[in-house]
N, C-alpha and C positions, 0 to 999 in steps of 0.2 A: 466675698466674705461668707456670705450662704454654703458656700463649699466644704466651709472648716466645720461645720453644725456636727453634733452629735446624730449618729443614724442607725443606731442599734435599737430596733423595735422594742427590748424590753425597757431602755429608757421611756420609749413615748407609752409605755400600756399604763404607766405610773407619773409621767409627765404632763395629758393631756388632763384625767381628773386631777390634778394638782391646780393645773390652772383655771380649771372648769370653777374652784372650790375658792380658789382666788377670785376670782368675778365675782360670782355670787354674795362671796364676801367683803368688796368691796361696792358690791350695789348696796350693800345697808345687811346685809345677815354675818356677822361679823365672826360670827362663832368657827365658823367653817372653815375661816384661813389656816387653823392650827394643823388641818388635815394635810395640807399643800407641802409643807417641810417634809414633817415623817414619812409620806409618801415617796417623796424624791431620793429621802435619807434612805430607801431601799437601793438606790443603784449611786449616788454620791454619797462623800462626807457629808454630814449635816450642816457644818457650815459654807461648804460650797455650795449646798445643795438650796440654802437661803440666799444666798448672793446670786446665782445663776436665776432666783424668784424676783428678783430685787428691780432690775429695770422693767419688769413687767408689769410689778405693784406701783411703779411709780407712775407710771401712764395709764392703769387703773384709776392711779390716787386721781389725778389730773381730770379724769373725765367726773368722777364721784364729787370731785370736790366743786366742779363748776354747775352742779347739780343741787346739792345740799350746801352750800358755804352761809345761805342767808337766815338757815336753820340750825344755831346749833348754844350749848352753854358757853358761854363768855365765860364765868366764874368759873367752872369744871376745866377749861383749857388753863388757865392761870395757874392754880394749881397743881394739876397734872403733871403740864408740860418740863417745868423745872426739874421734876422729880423724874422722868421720862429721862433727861438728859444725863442727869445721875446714874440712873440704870444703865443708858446707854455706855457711859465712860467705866463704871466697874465694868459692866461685860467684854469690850473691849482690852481690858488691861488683864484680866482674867481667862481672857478665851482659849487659851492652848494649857491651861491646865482646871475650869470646870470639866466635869463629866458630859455627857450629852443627855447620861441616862439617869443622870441626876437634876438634873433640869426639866427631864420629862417628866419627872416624879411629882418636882415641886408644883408643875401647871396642874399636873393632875389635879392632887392633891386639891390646891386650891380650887380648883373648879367645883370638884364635887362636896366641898366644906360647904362652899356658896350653895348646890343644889338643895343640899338636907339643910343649911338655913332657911331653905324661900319653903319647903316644908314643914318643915316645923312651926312656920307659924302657925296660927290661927287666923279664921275669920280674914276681912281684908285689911291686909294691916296700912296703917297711912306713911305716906309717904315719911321718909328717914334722913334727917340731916346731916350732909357732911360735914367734917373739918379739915382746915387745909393741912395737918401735921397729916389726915389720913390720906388725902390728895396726893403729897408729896409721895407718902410711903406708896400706896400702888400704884404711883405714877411711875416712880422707879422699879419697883416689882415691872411692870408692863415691859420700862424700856429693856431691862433686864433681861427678861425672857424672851421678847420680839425680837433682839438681838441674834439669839444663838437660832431661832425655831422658827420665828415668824407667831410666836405662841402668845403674843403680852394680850390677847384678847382676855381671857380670863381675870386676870387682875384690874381692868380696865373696868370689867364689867361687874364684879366684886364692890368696887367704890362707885358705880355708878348706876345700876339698877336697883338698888334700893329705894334712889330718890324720886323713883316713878315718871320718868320725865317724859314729856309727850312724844310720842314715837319716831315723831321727825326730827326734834332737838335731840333725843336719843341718837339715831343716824347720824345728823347731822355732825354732833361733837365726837361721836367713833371717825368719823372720817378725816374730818381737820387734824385729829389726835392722831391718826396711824400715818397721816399723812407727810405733818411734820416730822414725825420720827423717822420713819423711810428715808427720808431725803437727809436729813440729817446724818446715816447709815453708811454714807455712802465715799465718808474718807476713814474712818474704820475697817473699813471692808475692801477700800484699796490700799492699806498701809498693813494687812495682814494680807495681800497677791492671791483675793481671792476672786478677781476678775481676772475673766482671759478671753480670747480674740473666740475661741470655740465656745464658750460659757454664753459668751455676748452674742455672738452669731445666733445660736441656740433660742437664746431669750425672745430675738426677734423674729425667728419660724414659729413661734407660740405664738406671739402675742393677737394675733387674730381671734383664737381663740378664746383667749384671754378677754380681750376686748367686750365681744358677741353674749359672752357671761356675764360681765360687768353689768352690761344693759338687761339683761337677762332678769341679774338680779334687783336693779333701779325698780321694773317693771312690778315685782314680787313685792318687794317693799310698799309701795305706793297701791298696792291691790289687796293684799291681805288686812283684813282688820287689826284694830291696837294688840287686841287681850288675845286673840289668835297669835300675832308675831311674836308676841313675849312667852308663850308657852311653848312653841316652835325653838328660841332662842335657848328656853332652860332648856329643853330638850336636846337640842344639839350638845348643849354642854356638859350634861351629864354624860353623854356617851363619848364625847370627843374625850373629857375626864377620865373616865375608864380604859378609853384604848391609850391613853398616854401613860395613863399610871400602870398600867398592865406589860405595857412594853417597856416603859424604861426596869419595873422592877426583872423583869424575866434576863431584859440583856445585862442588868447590872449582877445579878445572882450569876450568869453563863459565863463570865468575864472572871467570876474569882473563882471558878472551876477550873 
């Protein structure tokens, strides 16, 4: 089966930090997965290029999850999740006529709305109650965009860093939340043939790497302080925000040249 792999070194120069970005991001720094897609999306389709990520993240999810499962919001999963599955079914029926670079926009976009609110506060602002009508809606937003990109971080984190939640029920409900979505992903993404014996083959010469990151990033997680992580987290986000929205606008303006 290792025979069929992809072996074109400019796949693995955009392959290996794809996965490297996937570990880390599934050790608990969540921001960083959105990097894994677009990256790939240089040498595949964008949606291959998440499917070909897809059995990787899911034995990610596996080890993350037998790590954090005892840590995490009940009530944020409840809500979420429903709404997740929503997203997941519009993007699915939607998929071969959204844009890619319209998608990329929208993560952007929200990402960086979310940055310049957590500044504009003031002072330390206290913790912000959710509602489940707004649960629902970035829960679908997430499934939505983690769909086509591997991108639903952003909206994820949108409804749920507001509520200041301690940095391991934080972790904790990112990973159950990405987890079940993942898995859920995965007769979508075989009822549009975007698995293949080379794709799969492919997934499983990574996954080492994959793996060695995951822990990687467990290790970071559980070592860096609360108020350190979460300024780390906006920070990732901002700029993940900016190369998203900077790319999808560039290719979408190239496209009607």
């Amino acid at each position: 089966m290792l025979a069929s792999i992809i072996t074109e070194p400019r796949f693995y120069a955009v392959a290996i930090p794809a996965v490297i970005f996937l570990g880390l991001a599934k050790g608990g720094f969540s921001g960083v997965s959105m990097a894994a897609t677009p990256l790939l999306a240089l040498y595949l389709p964008p949606l291959e290029a998440a499917a070909l990520l897809l059995p990787i993240v899911i034995c990610q999810d596996a080890i993350s999850v037998n790590v954090y499962w005892r840590e995490l919001s009940v009530w944020n999963l409840k809500v979420l999740l429903p709404g997740a599955v929503l997203g997941l079914a519009l993007a699915w029926l939607f998929a071969s006529h959204v844009s890619d670079d319209a998608i990329r926009i929208l993560i952007g976009f929200t990402a960086l709305a979310f940055v310049a609110s957590v500044l504009l506060r003031t002072g330390h602002a206290m913790p912000k109650k959710s509602t489940v009508l707004g649960g629902v809606f970035w829960g679908a937003l997430s499934g939505f965009t983690s769909f086509a990109s591997q991108g639903g971080g952003p909206p994820f984190q949108v409804f749920t860093l507001p509520q200041k939640l301690p940095k391991m029920v934080f972790v904790g409900t990112t990973t159950v939340f990405f987890a079940a979505i993942n898995v859920l992903k995965i007769v979508p993404y075989f009822l549009l043939a975007q698995f293949s014996a080379k794709n799969l083959s492919t997934s499983l010469a990574l996954l080492p790497i994959a793996v060695a990151a995951n822990f990687a990033g467990i290790w970071m997680v559980k070592t860096v302080p609360t108020e350190h992580f979460y300024r780390i987290t906006y920070i990732l986000l901002f700029i993940l925000g900016c190369v998203l929205l900077g790319q999808g606008a560039r290719d979408l303006l190239n496209s009607g040249n």
